[in-house]
VOZAFI-190335 format. One record per residue (C-alpha): residue number from 0; residue in three letters; x, y, z. Coordinates in steps of 0.05 Angstrom, whole numbers. Each point is the difference from the previous one (the first is absolute). Layout:
NUM/ALA/X/Y/Z
...
This chain:
0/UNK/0/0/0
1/UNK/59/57/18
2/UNK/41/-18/-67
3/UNK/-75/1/-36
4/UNK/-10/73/36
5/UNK/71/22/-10
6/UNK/4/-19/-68
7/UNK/-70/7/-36
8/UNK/-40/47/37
9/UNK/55/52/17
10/UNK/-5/6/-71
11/UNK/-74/14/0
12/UNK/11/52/54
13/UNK/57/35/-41
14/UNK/-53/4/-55
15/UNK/-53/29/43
16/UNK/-49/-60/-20
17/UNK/-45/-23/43
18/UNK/-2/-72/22
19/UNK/-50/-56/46
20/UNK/34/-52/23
21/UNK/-49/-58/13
22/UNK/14/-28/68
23/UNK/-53/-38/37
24/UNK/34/-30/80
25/UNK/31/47/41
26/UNK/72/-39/-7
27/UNK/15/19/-62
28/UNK/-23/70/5
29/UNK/47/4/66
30/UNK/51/-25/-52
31/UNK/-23/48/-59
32/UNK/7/67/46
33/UNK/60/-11/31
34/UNK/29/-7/-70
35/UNK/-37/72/-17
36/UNK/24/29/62
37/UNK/73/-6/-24
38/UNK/-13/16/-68
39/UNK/-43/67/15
40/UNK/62/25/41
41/UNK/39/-3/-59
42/UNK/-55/12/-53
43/UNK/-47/34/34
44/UNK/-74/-8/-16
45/UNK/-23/72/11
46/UNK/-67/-5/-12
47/UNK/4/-60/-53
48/UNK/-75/-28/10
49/UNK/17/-71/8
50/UNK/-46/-61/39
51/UNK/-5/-72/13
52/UNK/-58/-36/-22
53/UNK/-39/-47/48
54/UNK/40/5/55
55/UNK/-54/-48/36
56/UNK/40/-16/58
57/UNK/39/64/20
58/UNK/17/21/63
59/UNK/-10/65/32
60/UNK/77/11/4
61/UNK/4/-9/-72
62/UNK/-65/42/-12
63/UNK/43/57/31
64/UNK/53/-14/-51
65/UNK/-27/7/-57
66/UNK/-40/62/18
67/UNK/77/29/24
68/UNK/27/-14/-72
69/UNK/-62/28/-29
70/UNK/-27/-60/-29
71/UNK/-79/-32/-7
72/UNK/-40/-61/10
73/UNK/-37/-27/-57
74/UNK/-39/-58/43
75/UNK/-55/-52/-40
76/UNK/-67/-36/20
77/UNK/27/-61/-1
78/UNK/-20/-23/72
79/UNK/-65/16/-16
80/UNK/7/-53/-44
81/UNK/49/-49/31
82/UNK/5/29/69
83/UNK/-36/-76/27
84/UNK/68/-33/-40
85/UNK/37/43/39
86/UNK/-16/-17/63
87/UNK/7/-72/-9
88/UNK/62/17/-22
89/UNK/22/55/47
90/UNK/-53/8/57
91/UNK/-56/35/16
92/UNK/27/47/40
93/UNK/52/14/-57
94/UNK/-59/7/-47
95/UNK/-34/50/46
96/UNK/60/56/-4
97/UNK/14/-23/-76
98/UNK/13/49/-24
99/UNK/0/55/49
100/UNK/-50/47/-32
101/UNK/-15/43/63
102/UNK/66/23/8
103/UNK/21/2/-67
104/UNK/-54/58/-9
105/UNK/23/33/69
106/UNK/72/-3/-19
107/UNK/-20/50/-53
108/UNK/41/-34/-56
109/UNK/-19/5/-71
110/UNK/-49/-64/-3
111/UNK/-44/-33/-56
112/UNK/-40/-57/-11
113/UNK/13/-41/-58
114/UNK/-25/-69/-40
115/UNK/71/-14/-21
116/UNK/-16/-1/-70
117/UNK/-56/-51/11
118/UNK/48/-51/21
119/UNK/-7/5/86
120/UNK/-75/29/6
121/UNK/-56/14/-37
122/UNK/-11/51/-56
123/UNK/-64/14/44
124/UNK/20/61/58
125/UNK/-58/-11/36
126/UNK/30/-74/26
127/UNK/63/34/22
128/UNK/-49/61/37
129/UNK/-41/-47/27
130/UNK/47/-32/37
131/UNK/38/56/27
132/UNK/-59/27/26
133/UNK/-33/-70/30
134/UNK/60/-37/13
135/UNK/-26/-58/-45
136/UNK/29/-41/-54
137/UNK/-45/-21/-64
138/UNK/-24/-63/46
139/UNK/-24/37/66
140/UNK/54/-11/35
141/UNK/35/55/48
142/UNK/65/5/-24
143/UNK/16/73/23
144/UNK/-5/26/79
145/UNK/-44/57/26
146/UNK/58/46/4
147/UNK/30/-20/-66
148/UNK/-65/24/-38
149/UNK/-12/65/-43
150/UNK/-54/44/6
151/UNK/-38/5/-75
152/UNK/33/64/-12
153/UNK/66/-27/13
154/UNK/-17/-60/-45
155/UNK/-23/39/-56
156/UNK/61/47/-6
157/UNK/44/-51/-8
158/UNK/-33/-21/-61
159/UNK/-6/73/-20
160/UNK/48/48/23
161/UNK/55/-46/24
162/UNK/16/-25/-58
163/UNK/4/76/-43
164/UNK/71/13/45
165/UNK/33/-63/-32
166/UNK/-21/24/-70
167/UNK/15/74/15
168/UNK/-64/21/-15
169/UNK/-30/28/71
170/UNK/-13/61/-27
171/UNK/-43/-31/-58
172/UNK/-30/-56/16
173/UNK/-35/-48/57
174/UNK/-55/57/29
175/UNK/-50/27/-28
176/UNK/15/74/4
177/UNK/9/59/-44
178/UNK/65/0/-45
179/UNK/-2/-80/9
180/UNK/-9/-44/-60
181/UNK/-76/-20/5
182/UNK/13/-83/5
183/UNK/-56/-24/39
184/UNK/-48/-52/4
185/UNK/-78/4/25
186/UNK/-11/-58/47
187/UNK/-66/-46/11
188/UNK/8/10/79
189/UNK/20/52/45
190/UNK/72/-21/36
191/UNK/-13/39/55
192/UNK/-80/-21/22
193/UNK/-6/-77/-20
194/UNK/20/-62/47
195/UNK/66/-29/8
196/UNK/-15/-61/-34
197/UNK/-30/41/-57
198/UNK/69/39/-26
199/UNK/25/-65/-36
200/UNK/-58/8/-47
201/UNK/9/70/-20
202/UNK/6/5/-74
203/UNK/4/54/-53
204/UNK/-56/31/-44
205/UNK/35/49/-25
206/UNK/79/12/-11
207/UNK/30/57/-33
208/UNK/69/15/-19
């Protein structure tokens, strides 16, 4: 990973191009940042908008990290989806901070919600909302804690807003405001008034672009 960092994405960082590194387990993001941390001393990021994507099982030490160097988090549904694999896998109580969504969003760092491309969740948001908001994978089970839950704001902007700093495009794009492109879409329920178990089921009548 440090003759990967040193060699090819020093390069990158020279160029001022922006790069996501996918890392998933909190190992090899350990691994990935101490290799940044001795590159940006001699190549200095400065700014460089740079994340790692999925970053399921980070810790809060490494969350602090990346938000030092100036770096994002591009998570994915993917528990939503998988999250009952996981814990036969991993644990419940793994499951339940995986990943750790509340203080991901109170750590202030840039933060979006992806599907990956369609290959770790759903093209379909409204899985990945649901179960930040309910805690609940696709099957009914709880696979996220109390405290490890957004609010449906919360949820919403990272599907939204979140993801316009990674594309440099905050000023443009992901709310509906004046001077913002008008990409939108009219929806059959209300987000904010139905049930819980209703959000999954939230579908588009109208999208424009």
């Amino acid at each position: 990973m440090r003759k990967y960092v040193e060699e090819d994405v020093t390069k990158l960082i020279k160029r001022r191009i922006p790069f996501r590194m996918h890392i998933s387990y909190n190992e090899n993001i350990t691994t990935f940042l101490d290799a940044l941390e001795i590159v940006n001393q001699k190549t200095p990021l400065d700014g460089l908008r740079w994340s790692i994507e999925h970053a399921e099982t980070i810790t809060p030490e490494n969350i602090a990290r990346v938000k030092k160097l100036g770096g994002g988090i591009a998570l994915d549904g993917k528990m939503a989806l998988h999250g009952d694999g996981f814990i036969k896998t991993y644990s419940r109580e793994k499951a339940l901070q995986t990943p750790r969504l509340r203080q991901l969003v109170e750590s202030g760092i840039p933060l979006a919600m992806t599907t990956d491309a369609f290959r770790a969740s759903s093209f379909n948001p409204w899985i990945s909302i649901s179960w930040m908001i309910t805690g609940k994978s696709v099957s009914g089970s709880e696979i996220l804690a109390k405290d490890n839950r957004l609010s449906r704001v919360e949820a919403l902007k990272l599907f939204t807003s979140g993801p316009a700093w990674f594309q440099h495009q905050e000023n443009e794009n992901g709310r509906i405001a004046p001077g913002y492109l008008a990409d939108f879409s009219l929806l059959n329920k209300d987000l904010f008034t139905i049930a819980d178990d209703e959000i999954k089921g939230i579908t588009s009548v109208l999208t424009i672009v």
